[in-house]
C-alpha positions as CSV (number, residue, x, y, z in Angstrom):
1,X,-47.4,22.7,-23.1
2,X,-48.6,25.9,-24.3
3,X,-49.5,27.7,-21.2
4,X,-50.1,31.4,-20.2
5,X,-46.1,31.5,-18.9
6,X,-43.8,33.4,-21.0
7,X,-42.3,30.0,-22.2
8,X,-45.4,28.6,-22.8
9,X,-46.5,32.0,-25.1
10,X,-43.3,31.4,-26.7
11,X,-43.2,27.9,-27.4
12,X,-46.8,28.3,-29.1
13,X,-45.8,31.2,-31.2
14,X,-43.0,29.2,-32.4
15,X,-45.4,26.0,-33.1
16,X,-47.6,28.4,-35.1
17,X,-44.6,30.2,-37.1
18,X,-43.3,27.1,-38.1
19,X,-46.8,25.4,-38.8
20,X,-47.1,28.4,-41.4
21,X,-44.0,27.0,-43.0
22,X,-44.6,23.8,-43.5
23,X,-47.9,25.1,-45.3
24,X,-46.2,27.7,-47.5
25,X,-44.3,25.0,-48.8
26,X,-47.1,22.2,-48.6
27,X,-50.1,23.4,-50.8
28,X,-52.4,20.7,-50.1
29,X,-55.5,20.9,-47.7
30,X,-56.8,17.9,-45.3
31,X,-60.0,16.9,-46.7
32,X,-61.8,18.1,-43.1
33,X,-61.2,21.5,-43.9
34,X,-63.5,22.7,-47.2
35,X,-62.2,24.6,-50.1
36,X,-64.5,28.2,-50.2
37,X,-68.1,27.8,-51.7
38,X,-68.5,29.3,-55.6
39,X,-70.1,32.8,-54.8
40,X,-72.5,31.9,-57.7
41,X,-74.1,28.4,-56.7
42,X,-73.0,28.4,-52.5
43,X,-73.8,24.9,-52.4
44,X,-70.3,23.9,-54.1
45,X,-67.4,25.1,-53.6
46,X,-65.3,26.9,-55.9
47,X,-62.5,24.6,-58.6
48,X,-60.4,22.5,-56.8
49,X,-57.8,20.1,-57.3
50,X,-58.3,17.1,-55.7
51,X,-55.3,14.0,-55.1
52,X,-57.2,10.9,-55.1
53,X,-55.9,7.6,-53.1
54,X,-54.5,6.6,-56.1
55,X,-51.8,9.4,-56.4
56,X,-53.7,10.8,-59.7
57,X,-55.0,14.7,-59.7
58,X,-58.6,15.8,-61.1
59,X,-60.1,19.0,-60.8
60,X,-63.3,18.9,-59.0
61,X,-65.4,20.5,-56.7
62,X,-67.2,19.7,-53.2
63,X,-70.6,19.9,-52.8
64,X,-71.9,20.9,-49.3
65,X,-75.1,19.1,-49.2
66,X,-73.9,16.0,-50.1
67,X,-70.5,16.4,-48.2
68,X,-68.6,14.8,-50.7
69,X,-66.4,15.8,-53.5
70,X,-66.9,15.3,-57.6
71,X,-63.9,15.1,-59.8
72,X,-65.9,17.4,-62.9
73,X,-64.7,15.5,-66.3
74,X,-65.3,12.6,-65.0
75,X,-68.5,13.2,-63.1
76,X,-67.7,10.9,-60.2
77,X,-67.0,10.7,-57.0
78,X,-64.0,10.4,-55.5
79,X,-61.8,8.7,-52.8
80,X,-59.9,11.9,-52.1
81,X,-56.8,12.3,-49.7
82,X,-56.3,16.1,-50.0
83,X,-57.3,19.7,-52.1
84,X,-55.7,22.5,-53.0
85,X,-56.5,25.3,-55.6
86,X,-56.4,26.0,-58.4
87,X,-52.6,27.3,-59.8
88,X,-54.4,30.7,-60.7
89,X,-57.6,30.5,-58.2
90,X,-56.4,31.5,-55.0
91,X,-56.7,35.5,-54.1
């Protein structure tokens, strides 16, 4: 559908603007796509809030090597559905 023919280009630039939308207005990241490793230890990533399957919010980190992500009170693992950052962490 998004071909090299002017409605093609068109049609795609339109997905993309719109796609941009949504997010603006939609803070929360797929778990396939990892939050930014911590400049100071790279193998975790920087504070996080993660949603859990059961609706509840933790901050947490991931940690690369163990591709998984901690919830950091509660020093477990959890069954996460989605990430975003931190009200005051993203520059």
């Amino acid at each position: 559908i998004f071909n090299d023919t002017p409605v093609g280009k068109a049609l795609k630039e339109g997905f993309e603007a719109a796609y941009r939308i949504v997010r603006a207005h939609n803070p929360w990241h797929e778990v396939t796509e990892l939050p930014p490793p911590y400049e100071q230890d790279p193998y975790r990533s920087i504070e996080i809030l993660i949603l859990t399957a059961d609706g509840n919010i933790y901050t947490g980190v991931y940690v690369y090597e163990e591709k998984l992500f901690i919830i950091l009170n509660r020093r477990s693992i959890a069954k996460e559905i989605g990430w975003t950052y931190l009200p005051e962490g993203k520059s």
